[in-house]
C-alpha positions in Angstrom: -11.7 159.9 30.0 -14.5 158.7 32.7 -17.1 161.3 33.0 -19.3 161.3 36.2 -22.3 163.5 36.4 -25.1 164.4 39.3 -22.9 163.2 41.9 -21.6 166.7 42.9 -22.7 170.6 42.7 -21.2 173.6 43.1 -23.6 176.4 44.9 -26.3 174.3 43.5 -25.0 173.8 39.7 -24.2 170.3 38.9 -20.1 169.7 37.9 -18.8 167.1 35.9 -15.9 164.5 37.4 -13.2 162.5 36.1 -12.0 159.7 36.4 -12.2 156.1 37.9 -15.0 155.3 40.4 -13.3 153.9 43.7 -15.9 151.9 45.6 -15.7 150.1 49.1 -13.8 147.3 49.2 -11.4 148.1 46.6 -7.5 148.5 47.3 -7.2 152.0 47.3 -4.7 153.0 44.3 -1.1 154.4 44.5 -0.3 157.6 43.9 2.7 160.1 43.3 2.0 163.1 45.2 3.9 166.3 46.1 5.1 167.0 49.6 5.3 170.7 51.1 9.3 170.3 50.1 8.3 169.8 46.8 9.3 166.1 47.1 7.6 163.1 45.4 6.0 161.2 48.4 4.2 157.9 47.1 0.5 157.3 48.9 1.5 153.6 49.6 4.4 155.1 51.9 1.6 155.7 54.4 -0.2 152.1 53.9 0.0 150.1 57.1 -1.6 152.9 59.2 -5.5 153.7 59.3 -5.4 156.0 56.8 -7.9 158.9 56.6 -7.3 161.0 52.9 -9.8 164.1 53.2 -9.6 165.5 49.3 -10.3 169.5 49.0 -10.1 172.1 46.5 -8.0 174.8 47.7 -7.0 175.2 51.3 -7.3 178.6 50.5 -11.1 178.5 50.9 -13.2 178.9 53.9 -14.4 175.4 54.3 -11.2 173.7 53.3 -9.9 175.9 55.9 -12.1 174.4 58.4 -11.8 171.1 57.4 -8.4 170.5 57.3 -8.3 172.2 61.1 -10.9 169.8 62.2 -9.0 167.1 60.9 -5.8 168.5 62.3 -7.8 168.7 66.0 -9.2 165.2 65.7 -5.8 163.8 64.4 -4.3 164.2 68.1 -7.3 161.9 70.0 -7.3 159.1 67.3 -3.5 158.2 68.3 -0.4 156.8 66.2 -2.7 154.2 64.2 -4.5 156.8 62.1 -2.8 159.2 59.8 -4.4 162.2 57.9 -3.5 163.2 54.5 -5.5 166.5 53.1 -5.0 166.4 48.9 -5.6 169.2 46.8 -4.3 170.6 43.5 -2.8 173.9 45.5 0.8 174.3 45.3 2.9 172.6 47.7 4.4 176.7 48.7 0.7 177.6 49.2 0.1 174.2 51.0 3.1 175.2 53.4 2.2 178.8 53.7 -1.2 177.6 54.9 -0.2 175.1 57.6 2.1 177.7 58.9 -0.5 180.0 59.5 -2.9 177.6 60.4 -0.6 176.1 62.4 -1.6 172.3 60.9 1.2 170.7 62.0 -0.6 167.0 62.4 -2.4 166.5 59.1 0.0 166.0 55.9 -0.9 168.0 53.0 0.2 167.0 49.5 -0.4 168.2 46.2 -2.0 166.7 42.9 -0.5 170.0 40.8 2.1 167.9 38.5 -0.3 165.1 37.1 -3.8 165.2 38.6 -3.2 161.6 38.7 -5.2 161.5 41.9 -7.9 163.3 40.9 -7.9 160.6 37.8 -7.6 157.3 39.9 -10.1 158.4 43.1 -12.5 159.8 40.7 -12.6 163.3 42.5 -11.2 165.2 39.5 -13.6 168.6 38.1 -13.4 168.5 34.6 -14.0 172.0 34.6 -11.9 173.6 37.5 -8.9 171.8 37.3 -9.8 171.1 41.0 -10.1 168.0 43.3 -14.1 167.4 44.9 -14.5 167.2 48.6 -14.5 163.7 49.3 -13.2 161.8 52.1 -11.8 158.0 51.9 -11.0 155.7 55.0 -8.5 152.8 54.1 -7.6 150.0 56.9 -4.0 148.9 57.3 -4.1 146.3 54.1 -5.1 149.7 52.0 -8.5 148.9 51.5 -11.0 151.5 51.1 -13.3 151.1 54.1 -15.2 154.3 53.4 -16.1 157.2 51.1 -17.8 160.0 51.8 -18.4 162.4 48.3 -20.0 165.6 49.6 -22.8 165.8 47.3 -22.6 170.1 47.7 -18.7 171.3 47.4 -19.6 174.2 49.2 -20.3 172.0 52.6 -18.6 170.5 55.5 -18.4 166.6 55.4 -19.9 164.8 58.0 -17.2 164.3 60.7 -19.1 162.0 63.1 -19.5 159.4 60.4 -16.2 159.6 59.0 -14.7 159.5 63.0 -16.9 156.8 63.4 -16.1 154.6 60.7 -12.1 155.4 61.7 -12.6 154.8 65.3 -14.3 150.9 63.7 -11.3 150.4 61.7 -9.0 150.9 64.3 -10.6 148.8 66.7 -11.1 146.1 64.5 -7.8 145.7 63.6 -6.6 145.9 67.3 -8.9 143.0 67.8 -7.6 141.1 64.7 -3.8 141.6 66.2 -3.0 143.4 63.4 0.5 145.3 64.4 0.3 148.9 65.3 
């Protein structure tokens, strides 16, 4: 088991993570996830789109809350090229309870609860929480990892202009390369 320190705290107290280190430039790894219907959905499924994975610890937090809102508000001006995929280790019910209520309806939850195999394979896994890190990945069409984004304090927002930036570059530079849509 990969152990990864002083990357990440926790209302100021360092926390360990697991797993393998995804950098820029790699081709992001596939997944089994859990969909809201408690269905296996595969991460490759969404490959071929811009692909913006925004990994949380509970949406039943205050800033996961806001995150995955903000992501579901920016979701409708980036257009059909982008998709949105929030991860966490919550229970697909909860993760449908929440998007109800929230009413997310353009951001696509799914849950790491059955093998943390996420966590494991995008290095965002607490060793001591049994809980995914806030981290953000961009991946182009070809499923490479454009750009991370580990917020260093779990506790904070991530930093939407650069992540919208770096999407809004991806998408344009595959519009310019012909890549299909």
């Amino acid at each position: 088991m990969r152990e990864r320190k002083n990357l990440v705290t926790m209302k100021g107290e360092s926390i360990v993570l697991v797993g393998h280190e995804v950098k820029v430039g790699d081709r992001a790894p596939d997944v089994e996830l859990v969909d809201t219907a408690m269905q296996p959905v595969s991460l490759s499924s969404f490959f071929g789109k811009v692909l913006v994975i925004s990994a949380v610890p509970s949406l039943d937090t205050p800033v996961c809350d806001l995150e995955t809102r903000r992501f579901n508000d920016e979701a409708s001006k980036l257009g059909d090229d982008v998709q949105i995929i929030t991860v966490s280790m919550d229970l697909p019910f909860a993760q449908k309870r929440w998007c109800g209520a929230a009413g997310v309806e353009r951001v696509t939850t799914l849950s790491d609860y059955r093998t943390g195999d996420f966590g494991d394979l995008y290095g965002v896994f607490i060793k001591d929480l049994h809980l995914l890190a806030r981290a953000v990945f961009v991946l182009d069409r070809k499923a490479t990892v454009r750009y991370i984004q580990l917020v260093p304090e779990i506790a904070q927002e991530p930093d939407y202009e650069a992540i919208l930036r770096e999407v809004k570059a991806v998408v344009q530079e595959s519009q310019n390369s012909g890549a299909p849509g």
